[in-house]
C-alpha positions as CSV (number, residue, x, y, z in Angstrom):
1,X,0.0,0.0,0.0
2,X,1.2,3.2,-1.0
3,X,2.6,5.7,1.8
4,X,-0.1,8.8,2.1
5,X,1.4,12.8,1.0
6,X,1.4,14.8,4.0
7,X,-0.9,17.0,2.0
8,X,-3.7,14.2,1.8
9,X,-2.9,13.1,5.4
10,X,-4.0,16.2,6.6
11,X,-7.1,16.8,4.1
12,X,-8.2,13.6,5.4
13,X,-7.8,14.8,9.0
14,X,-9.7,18.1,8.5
15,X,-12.7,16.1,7.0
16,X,-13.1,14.0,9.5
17,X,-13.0,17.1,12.0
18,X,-15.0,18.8,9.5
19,X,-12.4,21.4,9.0
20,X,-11.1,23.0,5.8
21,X,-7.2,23.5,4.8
22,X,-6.9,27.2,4.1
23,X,-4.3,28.2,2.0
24,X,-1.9,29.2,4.5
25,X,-1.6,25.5,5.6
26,X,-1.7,24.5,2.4
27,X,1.9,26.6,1.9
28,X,2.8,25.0,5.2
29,X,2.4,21.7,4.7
30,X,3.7,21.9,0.9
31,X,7.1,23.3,2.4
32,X,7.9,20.6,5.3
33,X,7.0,18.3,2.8
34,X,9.3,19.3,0.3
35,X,12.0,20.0,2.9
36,X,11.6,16.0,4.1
37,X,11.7,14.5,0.6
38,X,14.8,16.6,-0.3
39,X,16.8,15.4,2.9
40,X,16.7,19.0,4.5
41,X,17.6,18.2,8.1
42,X,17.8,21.7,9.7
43,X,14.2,23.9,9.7
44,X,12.8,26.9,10.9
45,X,9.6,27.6,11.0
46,X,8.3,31.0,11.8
47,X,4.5,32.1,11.3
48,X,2.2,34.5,13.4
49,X,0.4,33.5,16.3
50,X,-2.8,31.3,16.1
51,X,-1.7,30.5,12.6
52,X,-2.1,26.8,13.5
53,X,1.3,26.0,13.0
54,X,1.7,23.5,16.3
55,X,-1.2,22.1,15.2
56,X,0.2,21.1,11.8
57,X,3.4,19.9,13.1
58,X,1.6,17.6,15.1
59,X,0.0,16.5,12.1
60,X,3.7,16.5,10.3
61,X,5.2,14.3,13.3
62,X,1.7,11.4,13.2
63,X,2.1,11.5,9.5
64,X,6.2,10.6,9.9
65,X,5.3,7.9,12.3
66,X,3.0,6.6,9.7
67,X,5.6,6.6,6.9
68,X,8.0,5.2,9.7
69,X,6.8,3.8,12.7
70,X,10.3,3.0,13.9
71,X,10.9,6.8,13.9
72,X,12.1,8.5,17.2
73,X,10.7,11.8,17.9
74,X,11.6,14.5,21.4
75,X,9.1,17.3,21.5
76,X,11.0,20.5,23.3
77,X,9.2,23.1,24.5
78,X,10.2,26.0,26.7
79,X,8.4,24.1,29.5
80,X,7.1,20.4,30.3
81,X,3.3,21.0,30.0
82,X,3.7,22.8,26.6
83,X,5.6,19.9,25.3
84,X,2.8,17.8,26.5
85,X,0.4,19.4,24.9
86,X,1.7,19.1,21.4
87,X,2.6,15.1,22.4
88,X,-1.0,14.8,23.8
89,X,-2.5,16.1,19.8
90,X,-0.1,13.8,18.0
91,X,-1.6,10.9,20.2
92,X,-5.0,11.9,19.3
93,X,-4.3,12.2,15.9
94,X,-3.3,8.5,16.1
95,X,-5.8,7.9,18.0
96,X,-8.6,8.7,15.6
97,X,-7.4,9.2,12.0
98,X,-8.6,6.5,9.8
99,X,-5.2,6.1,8.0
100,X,-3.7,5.8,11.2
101,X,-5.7,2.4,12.3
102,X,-3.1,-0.3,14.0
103,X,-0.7,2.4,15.2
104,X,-1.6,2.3,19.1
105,X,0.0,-0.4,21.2
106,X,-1.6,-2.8,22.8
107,X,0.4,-2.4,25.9
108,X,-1.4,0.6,27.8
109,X,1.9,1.5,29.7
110,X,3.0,2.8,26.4
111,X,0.3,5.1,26.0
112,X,1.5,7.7,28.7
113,X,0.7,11.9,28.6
114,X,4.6,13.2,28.0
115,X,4.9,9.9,25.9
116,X,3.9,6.8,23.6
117,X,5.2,4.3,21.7
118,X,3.3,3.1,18.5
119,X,3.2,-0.4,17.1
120,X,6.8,-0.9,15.6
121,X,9.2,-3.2,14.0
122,X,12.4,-2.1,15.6
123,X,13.2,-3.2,18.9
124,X,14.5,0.5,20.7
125,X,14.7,1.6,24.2
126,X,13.2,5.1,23.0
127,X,9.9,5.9,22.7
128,X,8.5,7.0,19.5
129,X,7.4,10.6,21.1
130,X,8.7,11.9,24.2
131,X,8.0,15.5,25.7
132,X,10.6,17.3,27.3
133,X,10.9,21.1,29.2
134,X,13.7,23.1,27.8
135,X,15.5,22.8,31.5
136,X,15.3,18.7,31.6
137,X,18.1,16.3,30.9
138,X,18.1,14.6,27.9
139,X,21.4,13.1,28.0
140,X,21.1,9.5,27.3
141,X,18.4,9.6,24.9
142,X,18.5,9.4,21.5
143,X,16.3,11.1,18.8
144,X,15.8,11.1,14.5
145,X,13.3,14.5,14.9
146,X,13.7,17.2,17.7
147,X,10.7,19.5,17.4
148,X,11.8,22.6,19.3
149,X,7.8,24.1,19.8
150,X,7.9,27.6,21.1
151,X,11.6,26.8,23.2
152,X,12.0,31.0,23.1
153,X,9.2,33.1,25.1
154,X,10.0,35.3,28.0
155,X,10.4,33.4,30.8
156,X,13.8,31.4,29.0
157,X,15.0,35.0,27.1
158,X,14.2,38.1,29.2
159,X,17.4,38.7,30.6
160,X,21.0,37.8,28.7
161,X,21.8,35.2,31.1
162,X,18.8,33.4,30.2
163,X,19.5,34.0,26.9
164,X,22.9,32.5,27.3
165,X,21.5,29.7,29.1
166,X,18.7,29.2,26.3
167,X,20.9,28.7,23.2
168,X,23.5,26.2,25.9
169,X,20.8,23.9,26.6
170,X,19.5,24.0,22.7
171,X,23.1,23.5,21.7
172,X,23.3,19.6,23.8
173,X,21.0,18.7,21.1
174,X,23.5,17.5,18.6
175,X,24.6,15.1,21.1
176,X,21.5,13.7,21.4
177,X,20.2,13.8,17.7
178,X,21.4,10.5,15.4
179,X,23.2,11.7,12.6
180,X,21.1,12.8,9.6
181,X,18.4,13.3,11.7
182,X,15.9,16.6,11.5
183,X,15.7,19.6,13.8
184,X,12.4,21.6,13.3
185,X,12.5,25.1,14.7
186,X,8.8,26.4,15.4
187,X,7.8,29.9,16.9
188,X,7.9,33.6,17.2
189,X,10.7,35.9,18.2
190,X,10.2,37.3,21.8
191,X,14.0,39.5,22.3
192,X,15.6,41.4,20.1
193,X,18.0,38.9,20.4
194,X,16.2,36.3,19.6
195,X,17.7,32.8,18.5
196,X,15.2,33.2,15.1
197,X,16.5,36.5,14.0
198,X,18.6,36.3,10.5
199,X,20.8,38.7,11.3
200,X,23.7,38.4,13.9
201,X,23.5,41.1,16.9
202,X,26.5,41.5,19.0
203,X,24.9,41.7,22.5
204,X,27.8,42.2,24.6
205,X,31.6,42.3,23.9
206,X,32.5,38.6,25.5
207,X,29.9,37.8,22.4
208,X,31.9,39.3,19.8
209,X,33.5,35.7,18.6
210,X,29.8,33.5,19.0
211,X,27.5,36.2,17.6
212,X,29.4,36.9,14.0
213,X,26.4,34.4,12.3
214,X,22.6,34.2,13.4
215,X,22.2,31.2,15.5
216,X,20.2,29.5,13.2
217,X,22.6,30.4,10.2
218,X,22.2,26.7,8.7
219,X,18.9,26.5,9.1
220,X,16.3,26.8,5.9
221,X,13.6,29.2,6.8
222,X,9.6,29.7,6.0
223,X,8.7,32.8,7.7
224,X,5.4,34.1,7.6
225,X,4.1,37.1,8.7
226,X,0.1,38.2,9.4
227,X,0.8,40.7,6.6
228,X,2.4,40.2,3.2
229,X,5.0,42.3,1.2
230,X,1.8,44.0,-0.2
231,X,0.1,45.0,3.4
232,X,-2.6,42.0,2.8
233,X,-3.6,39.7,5.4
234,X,-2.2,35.7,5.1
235,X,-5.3,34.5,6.1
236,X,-8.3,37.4,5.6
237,X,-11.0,34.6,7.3
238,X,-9.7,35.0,10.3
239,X,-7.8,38.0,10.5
240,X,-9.9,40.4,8.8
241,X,-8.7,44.1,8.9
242,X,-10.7,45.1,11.2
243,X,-9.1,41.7,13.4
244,X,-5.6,43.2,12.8
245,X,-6.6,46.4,13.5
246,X,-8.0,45.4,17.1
247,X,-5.2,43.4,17.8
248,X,-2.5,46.4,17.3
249,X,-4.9,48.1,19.5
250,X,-4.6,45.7,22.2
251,X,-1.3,44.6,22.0
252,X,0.5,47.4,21.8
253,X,3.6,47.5,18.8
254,X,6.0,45.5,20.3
255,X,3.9,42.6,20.8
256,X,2.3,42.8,17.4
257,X,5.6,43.6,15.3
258,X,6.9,40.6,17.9
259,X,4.6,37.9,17.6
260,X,2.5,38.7,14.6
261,X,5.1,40.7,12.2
262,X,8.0,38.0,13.1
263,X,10.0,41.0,13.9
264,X,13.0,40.5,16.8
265,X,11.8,43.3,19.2
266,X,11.2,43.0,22.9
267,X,7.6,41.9,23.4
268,X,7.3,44.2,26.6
269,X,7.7,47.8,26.0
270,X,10.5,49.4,26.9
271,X,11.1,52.9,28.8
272,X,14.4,53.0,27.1
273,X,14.5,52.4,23.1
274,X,18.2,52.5,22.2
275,X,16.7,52.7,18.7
276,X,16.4,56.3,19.0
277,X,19.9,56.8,19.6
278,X,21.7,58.4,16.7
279,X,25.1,55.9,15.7
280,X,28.0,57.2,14.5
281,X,31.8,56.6,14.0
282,X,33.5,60.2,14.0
283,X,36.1,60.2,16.3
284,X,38.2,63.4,18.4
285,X,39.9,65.3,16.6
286,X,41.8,68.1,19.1
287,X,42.9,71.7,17.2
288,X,45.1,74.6,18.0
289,X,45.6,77.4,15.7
290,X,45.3,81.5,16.7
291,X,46.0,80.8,20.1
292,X,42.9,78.6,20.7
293,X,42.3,75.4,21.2
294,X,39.4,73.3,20.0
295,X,37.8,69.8,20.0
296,X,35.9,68.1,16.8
297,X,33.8,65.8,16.3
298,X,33.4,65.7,12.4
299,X,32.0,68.6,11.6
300,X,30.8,69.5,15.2
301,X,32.8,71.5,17.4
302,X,32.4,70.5,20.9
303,X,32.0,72.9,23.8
304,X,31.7,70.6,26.9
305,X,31.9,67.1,28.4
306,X,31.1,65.3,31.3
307,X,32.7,61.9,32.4
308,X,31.1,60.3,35.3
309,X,32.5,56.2,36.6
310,X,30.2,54.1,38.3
311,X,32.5,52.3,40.6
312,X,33.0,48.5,41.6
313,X,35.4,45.9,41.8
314,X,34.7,44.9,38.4
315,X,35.3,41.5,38.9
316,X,34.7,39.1,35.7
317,X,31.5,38.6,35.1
318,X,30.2,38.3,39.0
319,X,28.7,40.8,40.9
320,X,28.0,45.0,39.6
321,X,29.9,46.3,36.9
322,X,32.4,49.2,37.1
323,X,31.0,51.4,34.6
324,X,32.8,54.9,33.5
325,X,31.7,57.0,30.3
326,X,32.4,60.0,28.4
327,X,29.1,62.2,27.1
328,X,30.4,65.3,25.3
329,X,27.8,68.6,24.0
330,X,28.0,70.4,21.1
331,X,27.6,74.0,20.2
332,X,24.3,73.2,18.8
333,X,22.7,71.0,21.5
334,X,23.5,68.0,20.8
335,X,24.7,65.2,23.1
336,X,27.4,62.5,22.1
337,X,27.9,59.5,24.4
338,X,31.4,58.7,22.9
339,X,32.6,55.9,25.4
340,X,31.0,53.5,27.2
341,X,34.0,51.2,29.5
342,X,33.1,48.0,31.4
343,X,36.1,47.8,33.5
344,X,37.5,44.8,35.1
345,X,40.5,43.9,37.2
346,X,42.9,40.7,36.5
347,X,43.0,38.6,39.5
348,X,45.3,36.6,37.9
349,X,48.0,40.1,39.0
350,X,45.9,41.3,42.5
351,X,49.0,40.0,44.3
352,X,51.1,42.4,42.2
353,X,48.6,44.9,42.0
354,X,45.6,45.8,43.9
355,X,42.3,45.6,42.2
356,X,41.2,49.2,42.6
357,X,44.9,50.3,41.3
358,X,43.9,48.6,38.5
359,X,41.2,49.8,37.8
360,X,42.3,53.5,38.9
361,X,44.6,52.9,35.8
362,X,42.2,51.9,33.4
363,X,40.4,54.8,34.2
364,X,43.5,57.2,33.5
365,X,43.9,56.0,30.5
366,X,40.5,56.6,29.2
367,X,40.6,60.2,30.6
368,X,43.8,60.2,28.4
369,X,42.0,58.8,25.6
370,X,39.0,60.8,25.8
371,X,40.4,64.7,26.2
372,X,38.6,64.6,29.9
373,X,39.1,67.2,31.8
374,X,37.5,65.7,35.1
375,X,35.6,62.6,36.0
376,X,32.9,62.5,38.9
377,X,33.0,59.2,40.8
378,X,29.8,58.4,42.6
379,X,31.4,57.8,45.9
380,X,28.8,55.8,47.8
381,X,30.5,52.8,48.7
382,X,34.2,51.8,47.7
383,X,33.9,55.2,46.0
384,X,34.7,56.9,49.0
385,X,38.6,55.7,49.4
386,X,39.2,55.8,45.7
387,X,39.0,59.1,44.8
388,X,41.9,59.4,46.7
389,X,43.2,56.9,44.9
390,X,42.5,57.8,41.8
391,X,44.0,61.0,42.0
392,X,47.7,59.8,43.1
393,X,47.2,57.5,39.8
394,X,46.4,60.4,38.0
395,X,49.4,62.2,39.4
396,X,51.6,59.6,38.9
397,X,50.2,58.9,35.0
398,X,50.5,62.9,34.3
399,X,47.4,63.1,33.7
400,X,45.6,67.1,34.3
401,X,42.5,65.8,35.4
402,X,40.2,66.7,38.3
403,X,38.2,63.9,40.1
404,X,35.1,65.5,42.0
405,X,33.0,63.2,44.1
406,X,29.6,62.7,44.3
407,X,27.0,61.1,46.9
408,X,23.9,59.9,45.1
409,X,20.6,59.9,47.0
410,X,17.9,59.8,45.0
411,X,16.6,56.3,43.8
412,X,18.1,55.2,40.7
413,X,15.1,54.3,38.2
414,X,14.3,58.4,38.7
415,X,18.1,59.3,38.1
416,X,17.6,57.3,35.0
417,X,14.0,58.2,33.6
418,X,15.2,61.7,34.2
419,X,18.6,61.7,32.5
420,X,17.1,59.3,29.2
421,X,13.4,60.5,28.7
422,X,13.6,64.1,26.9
423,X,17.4,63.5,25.2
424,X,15.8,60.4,24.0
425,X,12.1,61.9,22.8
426,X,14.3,65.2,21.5
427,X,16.2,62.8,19.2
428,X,19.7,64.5,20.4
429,X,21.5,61.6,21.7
430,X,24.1,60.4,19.7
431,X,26.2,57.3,20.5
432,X,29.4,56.1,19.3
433,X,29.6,52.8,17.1
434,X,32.3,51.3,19.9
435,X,29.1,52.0,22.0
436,X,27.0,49.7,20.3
437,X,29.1,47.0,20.6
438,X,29.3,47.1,25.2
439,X,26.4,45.9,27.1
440,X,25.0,49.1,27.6
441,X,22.7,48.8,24.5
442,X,21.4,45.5,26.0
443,X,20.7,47.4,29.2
444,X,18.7,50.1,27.3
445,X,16.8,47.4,25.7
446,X,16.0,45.2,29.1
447,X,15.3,47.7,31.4
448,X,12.2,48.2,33.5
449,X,11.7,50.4,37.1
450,X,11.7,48.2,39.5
451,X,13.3,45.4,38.8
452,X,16.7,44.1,39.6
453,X,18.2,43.8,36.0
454,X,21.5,44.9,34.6
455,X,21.9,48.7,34.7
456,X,25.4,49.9,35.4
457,X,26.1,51.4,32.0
458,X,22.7,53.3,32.3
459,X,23.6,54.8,36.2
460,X,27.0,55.8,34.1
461,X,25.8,57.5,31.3
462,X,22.9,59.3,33.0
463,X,25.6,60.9,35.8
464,X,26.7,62.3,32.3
465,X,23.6,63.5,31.3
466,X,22.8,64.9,34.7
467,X,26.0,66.2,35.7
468,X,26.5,69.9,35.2
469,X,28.9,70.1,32.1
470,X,32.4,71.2,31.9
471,X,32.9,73.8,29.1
472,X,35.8,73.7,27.1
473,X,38.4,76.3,27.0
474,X,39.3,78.6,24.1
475,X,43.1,79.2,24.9
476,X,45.6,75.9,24.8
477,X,47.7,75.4,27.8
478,X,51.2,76.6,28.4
479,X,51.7,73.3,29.3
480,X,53.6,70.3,27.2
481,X,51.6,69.1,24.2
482,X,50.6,66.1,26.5
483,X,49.3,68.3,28.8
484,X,47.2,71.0,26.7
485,X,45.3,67.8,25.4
486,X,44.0,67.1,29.0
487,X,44.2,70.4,30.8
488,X,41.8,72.7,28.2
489,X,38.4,71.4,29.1
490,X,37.4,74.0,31.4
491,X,34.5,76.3,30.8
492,X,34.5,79.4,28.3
493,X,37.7,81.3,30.1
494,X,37.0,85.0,30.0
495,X,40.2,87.4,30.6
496,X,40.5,91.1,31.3
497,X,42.7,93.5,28.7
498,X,45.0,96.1,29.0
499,X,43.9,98.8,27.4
500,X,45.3,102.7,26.8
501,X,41.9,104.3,26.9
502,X,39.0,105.0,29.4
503,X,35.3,104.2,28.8
């Protein structure tokens, strides 16, 4: 007896149910199908939510069973009862779908909720279908078909560690897949670093190496958003216009560009949007001629800065960062956050050298690097003794740079909401390229009031923002060259000429 086409498989299914196949699932089911006869092993599959697409990859993995009933299949999910549920269809399916007659065991101890084994040739200590949370071990198992169901929602990706965690449990499953053997991808983005996206996003700079190639790079893709590339609705039954148009409304556009658009945005919205920062690459470019000295920034001449450090041990990857940055002003308005430095000490040398000399010495050299004429440590906690500290460094470095300290006593989500929110809505907030690449962008992205997440680059850069600036001065110092680059940001000097006559 000829093996059924997925395609009649399902019509036969929706008949029974007294369903139709629109065309969407028509599209669907054409394209897994045509993926599994042409020996595609890697698969994504992206549509909008309630397009049914669980639903017909249950209906893929009963109709694989049929061709093969020796066929080994692990359902993940980003938790145990999703992964259930999508096992609990396929048994169903089974269960009642007239080309599926003689599939079910006799045995009833093979017929459980998070799995089953169907009527096979092959004697194998897997079952056929087995249901699995994306935090359970599957070591010791073995699999031809993973189904990763909806492995990426918020819960495993709102925060970068989970992220990290996410794409580490998702990478054990090539231990655990036989060779040749298919990995089906199925869901919506929910980051804007999300494991789907086609493009790869440098999140933070230890991710520089990992993140040069989407995750999924491999992977063939179907993506399918509610709308077409003419503005048109996939499936107009159910999602009419005035159905999109109430969904927008209640979702909000994060969520709908998210989940409905197949768009990698956060699916919560965001206070911050680092999206309306301004990117570019210009670097400083310090002038003397006439007497005067200036700083440039392309075509921009700069006319004050403000360099605030956010201090910790800055020890790798535990515990608060210590955060300094560099925010200069133009003389139109403008602000331009050109620095943004995650410092950390080497304990490998903090029997040689301490680590707040270290990291005193770090930040003398980006005062160096970035023409600062002062830097204002917040000095609540270890900031209190390193001030000190950090002006023998100075000192000893040569470096003409004041260090003013700061108590902060207001709570921090206001320091923040106040230093972002009209920069951000004026569209004057520029930020350097080298910016882009730190984890302060990720901060901008994640961050909520009220909640403990990452923001030590934000506490940074808004002591810039909110710190009184530092206006540059118009006259060079008498100094050594070294010197006149780190000594002439002071305000607008004014001076008082000799003259012969009397007013």
């Amino acid at each position: 007896m000829a093996l059924p086409t997925l395609h009649a498989f399902v019509e036969v299914w929706n008949e029974d149910q007294d369903l139709t196949t629109p065309d969407l699932h028509i599209g669907i089911l054409d394209w897994l199908s045509s993926q599994w006869r042409g020996d595609s092993r890697e698969l994504l599959l992206m549509a909008f939510r309630n397009s049914g697409k669980s639903t017909l990859v249950g209906l893929f993995c009963a109709w694989l069973l049929k061709c093969n009933p020796n066929l080994r299949i692990i359902v993940l999910a980003a938790d145990l009862a999703l992964a259930r549920k999508m096992v609990r269809n396929v048994k169903r399916i089974i269960e009642r779908h007239p080309m599926c007659a003689g599939m079910k065991p006799k045995r009833l101890d093979q017929w459980a909720s998070d799995q089953f084994t169907v009527s096979r040739s092959a004697e194998l200590r897997d079952p056929s279908m087995l249901a699995r949370g994306i935090g359970a071990n599957v070591t010791g198992s073995r699999a031809d078909v993973f189904i990763c169901d909806d492995v990426e929602v918020p819960n495993t990706c709102n925060t970068a560690p989970k992220r990290v965690d996410l794409r580490t449990r998702l990478d054990e499953i090539e231990y655990v897949l036989v060779p040749g053997g298919l990995q089906l991808y199925v869901g919506t983005p929910h980051t804007f670093y999300s494991i789907y996206s086609d493009n790869p996003e440098v999140e933070t700079t230890d991710d520089l190496d990992d993140e040069q190639r989407p995750y999924l790079d491999s992977f063939k893709r179907l993506e399918l958003a509610l709308l077409d590339d003419k503005g048109l609705s996939r499936w107009p039954e159910w999602f009419s216009e005035a159905k999109i148009a109430e969904i927008k409304k209640r979702t909000g556009p994060n969520k709908f560009a998210s989940q409905m658009m197949l768009q990698p945005v956060s699916i919560i919205e965001g206070r911050l949007d680092p999206d309306r920062l301004l990117l570019y690459e210009a670097e400083l470019d310090y002038r003397e001629g006439n007497d005067e000295a200036t700083l440039m920034l392309g075509d921009r001449r700069l006319v004050s800065a403000s360099c605030w450090w956010d201090p910790s041990y800055g020890s790798p990857q535990k515990g608060d960062a210590s955060v300094i940055a560099a925010l200069f002003t133009d003389d139109q308005g403008d602000y331009w956050l050109h620095r943004v430095q995650y410092l950390e000490h080497d304990p490998a040398i903090a029997h040689k050298q301490a680590e707040a000399v270290q990291l005193c010495r770090k930040v003398a050299q980006f005062l160096k690097d970035t023409y600062q004429p002062s830097v204002t440590i917040e000095n609540n906690g270890i900031g209190k003794f390193l001030a000190g500290l950090l002006r023998h460094e100075l000192r000893e470095d040569g470096v003409d740079a004041a260090v003013l300290e700061k108590a902060s006593s207001r709570s921090k989500d206001l320091r923040i909401i106040d230093a972002f929110d009209a920069v951000l809505a004026a569209g004057r907030l520029h930020a350097h390229a080298l910016v882009w690449q730190t984890p302060f962008i990720a901060e901008m992205r994640e961050w909520r009031p009220a909640t403990n997440g990452r923001d030590d680059g934000l506490d940074a850069v808004s002591g810039c923002l909110l710190a009184e600036p530092v206006r540059l001065p118009r006259r060079p110092a008498a100094s050594s060259k070294e010197l006149k680059a780190r000594s002439n940001w002071r305000g607008n000097n004014s001076f008082k000429a000799d003259t012969t006559f009397k007013v």
